[in-house]
Each structure stands twice: as C-alpha cells, then as structure tokens.
N, C-alpha and C positions, 0 to 999 in steps of 0.2 A: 513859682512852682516848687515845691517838697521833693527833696528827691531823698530815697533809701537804698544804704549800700544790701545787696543779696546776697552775691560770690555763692553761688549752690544752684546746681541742676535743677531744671523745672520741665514736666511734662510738656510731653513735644508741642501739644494743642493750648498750653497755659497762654505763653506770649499774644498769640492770634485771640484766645477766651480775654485779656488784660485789653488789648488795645480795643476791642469792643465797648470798653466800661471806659475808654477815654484814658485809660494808663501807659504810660510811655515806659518801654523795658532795652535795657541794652543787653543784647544777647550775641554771643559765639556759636558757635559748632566746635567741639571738639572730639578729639580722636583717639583708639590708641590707651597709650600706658595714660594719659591724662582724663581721659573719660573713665576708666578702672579705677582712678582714686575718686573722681567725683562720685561716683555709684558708689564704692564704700563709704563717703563720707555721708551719701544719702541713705546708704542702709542704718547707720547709725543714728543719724535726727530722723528717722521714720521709724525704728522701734524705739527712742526715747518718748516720739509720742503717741508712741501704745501705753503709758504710764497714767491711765487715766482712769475712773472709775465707772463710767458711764458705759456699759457693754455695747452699745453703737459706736460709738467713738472709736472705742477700740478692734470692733471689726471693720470700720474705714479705714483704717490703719493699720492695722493686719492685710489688710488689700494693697493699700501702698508697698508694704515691706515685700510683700511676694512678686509684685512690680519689679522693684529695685532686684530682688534673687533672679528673675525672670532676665532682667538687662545685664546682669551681671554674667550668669551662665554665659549669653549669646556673647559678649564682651571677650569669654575665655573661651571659649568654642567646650560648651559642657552643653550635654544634652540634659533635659530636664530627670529623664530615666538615670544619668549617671548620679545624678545628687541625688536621687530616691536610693540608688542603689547606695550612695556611701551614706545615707543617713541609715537605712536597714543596715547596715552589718555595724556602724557606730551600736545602735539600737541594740544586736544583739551582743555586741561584744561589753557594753558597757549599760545597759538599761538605758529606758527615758528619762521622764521629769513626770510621772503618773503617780507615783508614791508620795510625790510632797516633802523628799530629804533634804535638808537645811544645812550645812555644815557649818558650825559658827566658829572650829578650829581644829588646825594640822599640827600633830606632834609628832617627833623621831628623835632617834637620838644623833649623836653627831656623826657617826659613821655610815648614816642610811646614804647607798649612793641619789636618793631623790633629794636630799638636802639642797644641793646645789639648782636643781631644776626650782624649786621655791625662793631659794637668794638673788638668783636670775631676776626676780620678777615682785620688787619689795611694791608697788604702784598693787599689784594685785593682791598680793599676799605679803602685805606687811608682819614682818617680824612683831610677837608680842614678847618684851621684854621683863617680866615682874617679878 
C-alpha cells in the first residue's frame, strides 16, 4: 500500500467521498485556536489555487476560498454581515482593486514615521538598495 503524508483540513464529506473509491485516510477533529490556524492555513492553499488561467477553475476556487471565509467567521463568532460591513468601510476608506494600480515601489525619506511600519516587514517589502 502507498501511503501520502496530507497534514491539512479536508471537507467534512471528503473522508466518507475517499473511502468509497477504496482510500484509506487518517483523520482528527479538531478544535478551537487549532482549527483557526488550519483554516487559515487552508485559506492560503485555496487562493494560491485561484492562480490559474482557466476561468472554471478559478471559480471552483473562488468557492473553496469563500468556504474557508465562511468556516473561519463561525470559528470567530463573525457574522457574515460584520465582514460585509468591514469590507464596505475598508472599501470606502481606501478603494478596491477595480482600477488595476500596481505598485512596483515605496519611497520616503528617512524621517517619514511610516519608515519603520515597511522595515517591520523586509519578507514583504524588501528594501531596494542601489
């Protein structure tokens, strides 16, 4: 028998869908602050595979990732109307993504107090040195 390591949350009905087809799966329940990181860690490999070109694809995917938003809310006790509501006032305080702005870099001088908010965080916003 072939076995493959998984370590990642799988739809409640997957396990029961797998053993139908003759697949053996070891699975948990889990709880709590432990199920909060597995759902983010599922929100993350469910929009990396929205990274695709084929526009079905990407709306099966687009359904998973709203899934994962969906388990995560009820995880934090958010109601779906509170994230509509913080996404409308993000929205009006800062725009969407409708325009298509690209930023390819940030510059300041040394004394801007946002300096330190971009050195925080070189993984994101690496310094260009030249």
């Amino acid at each position: 028998m072939r076995k493959f390591k998984a370590e990642k949350l799988i739809r409640d009905k997957l396990q029961e869908i797998l053993a139908q087809k003759d697949i053996e799966t070891t699975c948990t329940k889990i709880e709590g602050k432990q199920l909060l990181k597995a759902l983010q860690e599922k929100l993350v490999e469910e929009t990396k595979e929205c990274m695709v070109d084929d526009k079905n694809e990407i709306l099966a995917e687009l359904a998973d990732v709203i899934e994962v938003i969906h388990a995560i809310a009820k995880a934090c006790d958010f109601s779906l109307d509170q994230i509509e509501q913080a996404r409308v006032k993000k929205h009006a305080d800062r725009g969407g993504f409708d325009e298509g702005i690209y930023c390819k870099d940030i510059s300041m001088q040394e004394d801007n107090p946002a300096l330190t908010y971009y050195l925080a965080k070189p993984n994101e916003y690496p310094e260009i040195t030249d």
